[in-house]
Structure formats: C-alpha cells, structure tokens
C-alpha positions as a Python dict, from the first residue, in 0.01 Angstrom:
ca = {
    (1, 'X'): (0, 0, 0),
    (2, 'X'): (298, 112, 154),
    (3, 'X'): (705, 21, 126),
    (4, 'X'): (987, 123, 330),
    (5, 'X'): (734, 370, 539),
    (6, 'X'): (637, 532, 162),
    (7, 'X'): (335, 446, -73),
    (8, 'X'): (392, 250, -389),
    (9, 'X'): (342, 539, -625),
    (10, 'X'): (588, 738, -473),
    (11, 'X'): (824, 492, -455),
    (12, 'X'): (788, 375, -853),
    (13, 'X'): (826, 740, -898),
    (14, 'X'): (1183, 765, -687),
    (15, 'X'): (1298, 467, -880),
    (16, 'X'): (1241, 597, -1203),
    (17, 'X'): (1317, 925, -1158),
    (18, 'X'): (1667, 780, -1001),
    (19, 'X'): (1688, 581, -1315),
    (20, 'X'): (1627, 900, -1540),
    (21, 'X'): (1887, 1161, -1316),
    (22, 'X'): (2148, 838, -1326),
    (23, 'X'): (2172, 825, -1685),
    (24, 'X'): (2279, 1157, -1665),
    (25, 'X'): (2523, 1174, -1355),
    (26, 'X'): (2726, 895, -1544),
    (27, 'X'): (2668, 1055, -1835),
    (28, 'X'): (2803, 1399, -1739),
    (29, 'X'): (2925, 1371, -1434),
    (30, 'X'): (2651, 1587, -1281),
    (31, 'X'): (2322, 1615, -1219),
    (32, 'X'): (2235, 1505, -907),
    (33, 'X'): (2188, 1746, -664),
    (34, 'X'): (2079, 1994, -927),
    (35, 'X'): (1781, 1788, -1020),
    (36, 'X'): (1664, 1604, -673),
    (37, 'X'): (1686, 1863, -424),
    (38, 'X'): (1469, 2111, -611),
    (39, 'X'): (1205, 1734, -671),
    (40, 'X'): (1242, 1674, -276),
    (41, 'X'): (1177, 2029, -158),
    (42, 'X'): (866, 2081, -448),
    (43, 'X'): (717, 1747, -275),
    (44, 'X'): (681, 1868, 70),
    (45, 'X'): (1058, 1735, 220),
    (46, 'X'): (1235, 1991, 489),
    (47, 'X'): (1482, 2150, 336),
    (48, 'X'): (1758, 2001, 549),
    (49, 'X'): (1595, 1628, 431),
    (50, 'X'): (1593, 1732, 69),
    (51, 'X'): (1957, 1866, 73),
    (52, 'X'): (2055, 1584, 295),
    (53, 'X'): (1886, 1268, 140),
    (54, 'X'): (2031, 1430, -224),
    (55, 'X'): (2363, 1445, -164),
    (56, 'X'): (2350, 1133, 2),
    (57, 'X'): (2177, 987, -334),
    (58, 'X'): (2481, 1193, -514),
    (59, 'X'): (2726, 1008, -310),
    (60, 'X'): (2571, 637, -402),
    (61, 'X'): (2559, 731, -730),
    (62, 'X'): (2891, 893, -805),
    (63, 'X'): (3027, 547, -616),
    (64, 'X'): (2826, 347, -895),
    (65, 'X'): (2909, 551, -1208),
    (66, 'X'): (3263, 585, -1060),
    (67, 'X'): (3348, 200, -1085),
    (68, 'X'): (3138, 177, -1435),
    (69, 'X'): (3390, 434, -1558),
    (70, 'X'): (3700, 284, -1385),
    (71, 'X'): (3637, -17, -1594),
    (72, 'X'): (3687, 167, -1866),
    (73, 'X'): (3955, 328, -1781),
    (74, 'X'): (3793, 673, -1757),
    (75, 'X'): (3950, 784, -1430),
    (76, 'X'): (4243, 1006, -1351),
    (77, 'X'): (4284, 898, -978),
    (78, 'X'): (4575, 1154, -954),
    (79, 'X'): (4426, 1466, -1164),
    (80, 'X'): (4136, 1377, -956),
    (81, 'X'): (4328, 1409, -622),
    (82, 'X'): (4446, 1731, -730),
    (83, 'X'): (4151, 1869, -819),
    (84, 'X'): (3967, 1761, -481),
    (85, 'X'): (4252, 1919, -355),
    (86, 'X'): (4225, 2270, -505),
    (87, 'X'): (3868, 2224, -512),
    (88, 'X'): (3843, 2242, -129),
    (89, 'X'): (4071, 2548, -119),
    (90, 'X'): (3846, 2728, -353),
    (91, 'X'): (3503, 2641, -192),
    (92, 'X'): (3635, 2790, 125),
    (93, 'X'): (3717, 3115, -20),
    (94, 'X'): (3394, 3133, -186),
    (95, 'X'): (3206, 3014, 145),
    (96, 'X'): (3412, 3376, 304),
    (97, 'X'): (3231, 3564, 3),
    (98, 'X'): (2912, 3427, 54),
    (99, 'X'): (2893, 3494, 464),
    (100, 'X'): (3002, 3856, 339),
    (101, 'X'): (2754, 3928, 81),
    (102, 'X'): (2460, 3808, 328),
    (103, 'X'): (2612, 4081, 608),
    (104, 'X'): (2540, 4308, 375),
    (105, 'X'): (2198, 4164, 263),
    (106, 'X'): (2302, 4101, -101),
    (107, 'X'): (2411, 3731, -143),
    (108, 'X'): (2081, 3593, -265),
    (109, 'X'): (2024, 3856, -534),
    (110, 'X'): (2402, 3798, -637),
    (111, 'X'): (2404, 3470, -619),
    (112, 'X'): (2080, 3373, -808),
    (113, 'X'): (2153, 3638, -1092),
    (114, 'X'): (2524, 3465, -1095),
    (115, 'X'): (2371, 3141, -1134),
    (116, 'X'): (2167, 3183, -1408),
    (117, 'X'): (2432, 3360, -1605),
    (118, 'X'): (2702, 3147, -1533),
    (119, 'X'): (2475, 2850, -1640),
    (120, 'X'): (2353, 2987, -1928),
    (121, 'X'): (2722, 3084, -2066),
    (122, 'X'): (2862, 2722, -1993),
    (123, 'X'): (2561, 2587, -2202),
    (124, 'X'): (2595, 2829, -2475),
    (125, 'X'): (2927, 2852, -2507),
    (126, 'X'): (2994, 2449, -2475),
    (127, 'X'): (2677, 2388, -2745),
    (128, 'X'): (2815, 2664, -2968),
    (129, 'X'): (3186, 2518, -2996),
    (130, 'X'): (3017, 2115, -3013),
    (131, 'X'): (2783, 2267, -3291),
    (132, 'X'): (3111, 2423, -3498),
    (133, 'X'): (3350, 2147, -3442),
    (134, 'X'): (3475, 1946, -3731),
    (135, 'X'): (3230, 1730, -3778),
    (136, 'X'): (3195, 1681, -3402),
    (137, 'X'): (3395, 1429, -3333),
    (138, 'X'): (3704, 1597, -3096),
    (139, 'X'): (3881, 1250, -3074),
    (140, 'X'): (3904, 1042, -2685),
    (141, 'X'): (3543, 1000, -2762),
    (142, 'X'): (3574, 597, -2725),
    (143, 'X'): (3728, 495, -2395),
    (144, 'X'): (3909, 232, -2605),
    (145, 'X'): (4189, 498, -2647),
    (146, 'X'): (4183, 628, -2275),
    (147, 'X'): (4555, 548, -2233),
    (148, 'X'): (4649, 657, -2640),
    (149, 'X'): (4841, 957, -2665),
    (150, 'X'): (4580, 1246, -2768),
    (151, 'X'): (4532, 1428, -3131),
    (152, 'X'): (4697, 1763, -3097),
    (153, 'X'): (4374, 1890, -3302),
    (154, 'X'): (4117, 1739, -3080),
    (155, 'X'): (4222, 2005, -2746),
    (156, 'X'): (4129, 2302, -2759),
    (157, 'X'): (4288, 2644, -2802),
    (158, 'X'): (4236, 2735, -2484),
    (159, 'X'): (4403, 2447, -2326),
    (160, 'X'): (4662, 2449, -2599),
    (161, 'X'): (4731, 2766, -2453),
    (162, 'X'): (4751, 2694, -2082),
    (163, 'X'): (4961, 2361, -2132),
    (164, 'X'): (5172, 2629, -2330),
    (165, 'X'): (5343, 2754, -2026),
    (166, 'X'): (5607, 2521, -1896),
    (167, 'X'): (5607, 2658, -1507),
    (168, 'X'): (5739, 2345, -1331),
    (169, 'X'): (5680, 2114, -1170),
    (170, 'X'): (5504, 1956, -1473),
    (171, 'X'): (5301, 1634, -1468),
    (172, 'X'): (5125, 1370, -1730),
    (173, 'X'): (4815, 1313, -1761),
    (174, 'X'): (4573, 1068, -1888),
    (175, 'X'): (4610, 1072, -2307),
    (176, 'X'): (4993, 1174, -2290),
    (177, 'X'): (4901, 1540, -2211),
    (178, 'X'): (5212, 1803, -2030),
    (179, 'X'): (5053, 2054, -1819),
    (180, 'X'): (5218, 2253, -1537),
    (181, 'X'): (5096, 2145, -1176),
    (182, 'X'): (5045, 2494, -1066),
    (183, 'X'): (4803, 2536, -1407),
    (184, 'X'): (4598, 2230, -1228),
    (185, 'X'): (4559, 2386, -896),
    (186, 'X'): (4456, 2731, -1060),
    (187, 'X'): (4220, 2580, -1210),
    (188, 'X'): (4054, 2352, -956),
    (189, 'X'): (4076, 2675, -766),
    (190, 'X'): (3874, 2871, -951),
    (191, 'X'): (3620, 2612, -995),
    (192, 'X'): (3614, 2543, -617),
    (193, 'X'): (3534, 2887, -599),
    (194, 'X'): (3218, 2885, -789),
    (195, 'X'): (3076, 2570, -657),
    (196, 'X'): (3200, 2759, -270),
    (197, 'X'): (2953, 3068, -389),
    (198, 'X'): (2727, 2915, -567),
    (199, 'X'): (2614, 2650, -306),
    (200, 'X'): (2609, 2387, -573),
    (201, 'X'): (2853, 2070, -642),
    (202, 'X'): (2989, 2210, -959),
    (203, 'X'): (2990, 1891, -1180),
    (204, 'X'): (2843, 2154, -1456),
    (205, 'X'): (3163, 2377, -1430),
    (206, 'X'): (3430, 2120, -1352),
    (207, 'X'): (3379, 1870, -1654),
    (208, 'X'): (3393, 2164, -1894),
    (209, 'X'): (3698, 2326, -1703),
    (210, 'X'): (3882, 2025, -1730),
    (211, 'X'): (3806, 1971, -2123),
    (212, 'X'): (3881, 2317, -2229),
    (213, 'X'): (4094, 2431, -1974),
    (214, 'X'): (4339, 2132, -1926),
    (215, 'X'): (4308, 1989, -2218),
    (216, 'X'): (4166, 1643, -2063),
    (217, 'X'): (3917, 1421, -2329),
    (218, 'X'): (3562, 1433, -2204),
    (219, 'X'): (3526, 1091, -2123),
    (220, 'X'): (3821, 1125, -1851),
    (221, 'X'): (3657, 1463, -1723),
    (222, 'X'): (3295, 1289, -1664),
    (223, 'X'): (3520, 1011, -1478),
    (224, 'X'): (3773, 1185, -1277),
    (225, 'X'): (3492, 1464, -1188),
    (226, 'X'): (3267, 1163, -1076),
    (227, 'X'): (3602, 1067, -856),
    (228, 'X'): (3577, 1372, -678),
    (229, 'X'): (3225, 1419, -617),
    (230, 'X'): (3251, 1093, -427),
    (231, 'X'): (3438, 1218, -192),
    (232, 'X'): (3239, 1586, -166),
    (233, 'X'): (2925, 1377, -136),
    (234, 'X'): (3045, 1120, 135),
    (235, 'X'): (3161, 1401, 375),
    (236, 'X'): (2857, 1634, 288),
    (237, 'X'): (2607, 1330, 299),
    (238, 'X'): (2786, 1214, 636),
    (239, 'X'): (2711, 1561, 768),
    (240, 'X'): (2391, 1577, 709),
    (241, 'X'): (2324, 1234, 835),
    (242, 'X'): (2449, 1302, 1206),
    (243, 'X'): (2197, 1572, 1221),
    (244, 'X'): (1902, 1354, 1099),
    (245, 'X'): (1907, 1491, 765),
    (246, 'X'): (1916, 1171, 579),
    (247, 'X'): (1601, 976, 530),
    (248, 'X'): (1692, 603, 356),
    (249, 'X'): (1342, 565, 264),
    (250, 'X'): (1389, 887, 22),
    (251, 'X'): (1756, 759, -83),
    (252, 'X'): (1679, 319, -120),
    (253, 'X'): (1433, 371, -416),
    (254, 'X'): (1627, 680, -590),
    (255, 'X'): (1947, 443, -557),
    (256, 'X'): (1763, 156, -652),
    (257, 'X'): (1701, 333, -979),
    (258, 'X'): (2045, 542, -988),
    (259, 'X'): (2218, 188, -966),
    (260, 'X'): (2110, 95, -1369),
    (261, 'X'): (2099, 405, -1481),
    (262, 'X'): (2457, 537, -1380),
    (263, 'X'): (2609, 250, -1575),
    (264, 'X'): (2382, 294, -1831),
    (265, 'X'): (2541, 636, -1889),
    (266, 'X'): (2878, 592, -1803),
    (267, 'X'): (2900, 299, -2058),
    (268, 'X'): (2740, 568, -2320),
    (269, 'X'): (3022, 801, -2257),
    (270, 'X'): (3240, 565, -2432),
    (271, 'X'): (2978, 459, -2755),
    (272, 'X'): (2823, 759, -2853),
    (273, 'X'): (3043, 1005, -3011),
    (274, 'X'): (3246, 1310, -2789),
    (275, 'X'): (3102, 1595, -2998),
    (276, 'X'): (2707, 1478, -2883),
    (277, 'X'): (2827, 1471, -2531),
    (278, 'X'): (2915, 1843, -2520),
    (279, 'X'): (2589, 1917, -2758),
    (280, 'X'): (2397, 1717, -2467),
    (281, 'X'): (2564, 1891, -2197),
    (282, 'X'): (2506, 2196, -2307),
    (283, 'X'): (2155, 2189, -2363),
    (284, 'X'): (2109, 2068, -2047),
    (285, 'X'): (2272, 2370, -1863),
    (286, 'X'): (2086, 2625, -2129),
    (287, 'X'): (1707, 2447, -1985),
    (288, 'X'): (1874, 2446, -1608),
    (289, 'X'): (1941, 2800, -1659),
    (290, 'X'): (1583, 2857, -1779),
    (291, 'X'): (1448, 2649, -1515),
    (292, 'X'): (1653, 2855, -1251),
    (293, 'X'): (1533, 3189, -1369),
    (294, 'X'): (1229, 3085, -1337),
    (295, 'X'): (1265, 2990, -954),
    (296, 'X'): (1458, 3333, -863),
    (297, 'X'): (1147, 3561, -1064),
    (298, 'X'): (883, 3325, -896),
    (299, 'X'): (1083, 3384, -526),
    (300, 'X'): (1184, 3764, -655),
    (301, 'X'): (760, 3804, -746),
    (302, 'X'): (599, 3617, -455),
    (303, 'X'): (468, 3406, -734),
    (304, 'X'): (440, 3010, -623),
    (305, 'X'): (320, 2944, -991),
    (306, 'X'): (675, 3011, -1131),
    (307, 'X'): (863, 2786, -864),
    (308, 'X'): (624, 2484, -1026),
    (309, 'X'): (700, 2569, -1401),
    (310, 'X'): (1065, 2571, -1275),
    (311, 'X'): (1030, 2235, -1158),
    (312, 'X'): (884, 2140, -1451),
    (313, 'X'): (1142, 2285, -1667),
    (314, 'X'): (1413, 2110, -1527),
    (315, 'X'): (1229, 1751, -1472),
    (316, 'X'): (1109, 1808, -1878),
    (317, 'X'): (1488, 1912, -1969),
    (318, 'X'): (1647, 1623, -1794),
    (319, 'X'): (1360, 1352, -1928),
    (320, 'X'): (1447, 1484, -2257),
    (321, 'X'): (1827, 1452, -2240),
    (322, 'X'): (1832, 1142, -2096),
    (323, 'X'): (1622, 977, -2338),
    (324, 'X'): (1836, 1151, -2596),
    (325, 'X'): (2150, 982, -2425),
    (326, 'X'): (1986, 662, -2468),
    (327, 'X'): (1854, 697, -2836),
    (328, 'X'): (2192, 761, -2911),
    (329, 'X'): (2403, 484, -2722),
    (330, 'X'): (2136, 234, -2901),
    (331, 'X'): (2200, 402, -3254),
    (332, 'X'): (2571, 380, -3220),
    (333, 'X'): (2536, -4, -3084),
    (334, 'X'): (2364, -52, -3421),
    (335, 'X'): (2579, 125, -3635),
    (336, 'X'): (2836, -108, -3492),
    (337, 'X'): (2747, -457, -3626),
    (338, 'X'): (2653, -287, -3968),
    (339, 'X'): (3026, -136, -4035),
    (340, 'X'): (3183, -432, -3928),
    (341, 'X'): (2988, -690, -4224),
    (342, 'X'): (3093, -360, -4458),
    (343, 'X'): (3443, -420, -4321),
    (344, 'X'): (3435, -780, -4345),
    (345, 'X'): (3300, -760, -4719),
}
C-alpha cells in the first residue's frame, strides 16, 4: 500500500521520526538537519534530495516551533535580526576557508576532525557547567518572566564579562540585559563562521553562544535561534528546490510529524527547568560527536559498518533525549497541581 508515491511503513516511519527530531528542534533550537540528512542519505536518497528535502523539513519546522515560542514570548525579533545579520557575514568567510582548504586537498580531514572536537567541547563544556550550577536552576527558565528584568547571578561570567565593555552603540535586550552592538555582531560572526566551515546550520553553537556569550536566558536563545534558522532554511530550501532537490513526498510526512512535536518542545522550554535544558543539550552534542566520529573513521577506514553504527548512534541519542524532554515536561506538569493544594493549604 502506497501514499503520496511512498509505502505505508515508510511513511509511519517519516512521521514519527518527524515527531521525535521536532521535539527536539523546539526544544533546542536544533536538530534538524543534523539528524535527517544523515536518515535520508543512510536510506538510499541522492545526496542533493537528502540535503534538499532536510532543510526544507528544517524550514517548516523552525516556522512551527517559531510561532509556538512567539506565543510565549520567547523571541528576540531584533537580536535575531542581528544575528542573521552577522551570521551571513561569517558563513561567507568560512565558505572562502573551506574552497581553500579543498585546493589544497585538506578540507575534509580538517573539517571532520574540527567537527567532532568542536561538538564534543560544546557538549562537555555546556553539561559540565549545567551539572555544577546551583542547584540548576539559572533563572529565565519559565517563559512567564521573558520580559522580567534578569538575576545578575543567573548569566554567566563569561557574558558578565563581555556586557562589561560599554563600546557604544549599546542596545537592550530581552530580560533588561546592556550589551554593546559591536559585542553582538562579533559574536554572530564568529558563529557564522563555524556553521560557513563546518557545512552545518549551527543551531548547536548559536544557542550556547548566545547564553554564555551574551548573556541571553535559554529559553530566548532556543527562540530567537529558531527565528533565524527560518530564514537560513527558506533561502537554502528554496535553492535546492529550483534544482529539483526537494521531494514533498520525503518532507509532507516528516512535517506532518514535526508539526506536534515542535510545539511539544517549544512549550517544554518554558515547564521544565533551564538547568535540564543545558544538561539535555549537552548530552546530545557529546552522542552527536560520538556518532560523527564514527562516520569520519568508517569513511577514513573504507569501513561501511561504521557509517551504520553512526546512524544508529545518533537516531539512539536523539530517541533518548527526546523522550527525556518529554518525561520531564510531564513531571513538571505534575509537580504543578501538587504545590499549588500545598500552597492553598
């Protein structure tokens, strides 16, 4: 039996897995490509389908978790514009790097090796400082006080640092927070950068650059770095599309399933508690580093066996942190009712 030119297996299997990867994008603001280009490409897809069809599933998704997280008032439409803005700057520059490193026959040893390491340092260093936090709980972990001014004790020392230097123009953002314009731009820069060398969207390095860098609560990073990755998406999905590179057959189910499970996260970013986000987060980069190692010995070693156990890796890391998003979203929803009867007695 066959839907939308695909059999009915397959297509339960695209809705649930974009059920499973959209609890996660709204979630953490990323995701996406990182999981269902690597699933379209293992299943047979050309590669300009699989990169295609994902980002055009990226787009739809970011659109959904977007508006979830708008009605909570998670979005910083004008950090977000400045960010796309130095974003684009930085992706060029590291597009430059790239074409250099392959006229010299190094760029996919560099960049895999970079990849890995990067990934695995984002993970362990954002799971390390979630782990050692007081208590975990950061504050801005319940978009109820999106527009309150922040806790001084809930940004880090980092960003304490950067929103240190008064270089002007200054600006406000979301939570009350002073931070120097140029500060923004360097910032969105050298994140633009990455995601220009790496070849990847670079949810996993903006949301943490924005928390720890900036200063801005986690709740607003996963929402104003969903902003942007609307508009990356749209123009790369567009792209794609005029060449032929987007199949809707691939992209209607993995929406279809995307369209619950984006609000299911995005609504979770603003019950469960700020310090389990980052522990989340980071365990999901530490098994997408793993996963990724994998891939570059298997393609390093000739060895197909590796690329599969990749795969694996990341499908078993991402099942595993979604549910664990879930668990969690229910626990708090319980907790709820019980301390308000304490309250009330």
């Amino acid at each position: 039996m066959e839907i939308l030119g695909i059999a009915l297996t397959t297509l339960v299997l695209f809705v649930g897995f974009g059920l499973m990867v959209g609890v996660l994008f709204g979630f953490f603001g990323m995701g996406g490509s990182f999981l269902v280009t690597p699933a379209l490409l293992v299943m047979g897809y050309p590669a300009s389908v699989a990169v295609g069809s994902g980002m055009a599933f990226v787009f739809g998704t970011a659109v959904i978790a977007t508006l979830k997280h708008h009605d909570l008032g998670q979005v910083d439409y004008k950090l977000g514009g400045l960010m796309i803005a130095g974003t684009t700057a930085g992706i060029e520059v590291g597009k430059e790097i790239v074409l250099h490193l392959e006229s010299i026959g190094l760029a996919s040893g560099v960049i895999g090796v970079t990849y890995v390491l990067l990934l695995g340092g984002v993970g362990v260093f954002v799971t390390y400082n979630a782990l050692n936090s007081d208590g975990g709980d950061s504050g801005g972990g319940h978009h109820d006080g999106a527009d309150q001014e922040i806790d001084p004790d809930a940004i880090p020392d980092i960003a304490k640092k950067i929103q240190s230097y008064h270089v002007p123009p200054m600006m406000t953002i979301r939570g009350g927070i002073q931070v120097s314009l140029w500060m923004v731009l360097a910032v969105a820069f050298a994140t633009g950068l990455l995601s220009g060398f790496l070849g990847v969207g670079g949810g996993f390095i903006r949301m943490p650059a924005m928390f720890y860098l900036i200063g801005v609560p986690v709740p607003i990073a996963v929402g104003t770095d969903l902003f942007e990755i609307v508009f990356s998406g749209g123009l790369g999905s567009f792209l794609y599309a005029q060449g032929g590179g987007v199949d809707l057959s691939i992209v209607a189910p993995l929406l279809a399933g995307s369209a619950l499970g984006a609000r299911i996260g995005s609504a979770a970013t603003g019950i469960v508690d700020e310090g389990e986000i980052k522990i989340y987060f980071g365990l999901m980069l530490l098994g997408g580093s793993v996963a990724v190692a994998f891939r570059q010995l298997g393609d390093y070693l000739g060895m197909d066996v590796l690329n599969t156990v990749s795969f694996a890796l990341i499908l078993l890391s991402a099942f595993l942190v979604s549910g664990a998003v879930i668990y969690s979203s229910v626990v708090a929803l319980r907790q709820e009712p019980d301390a308000t009867a304490v309250a009330a007695d």
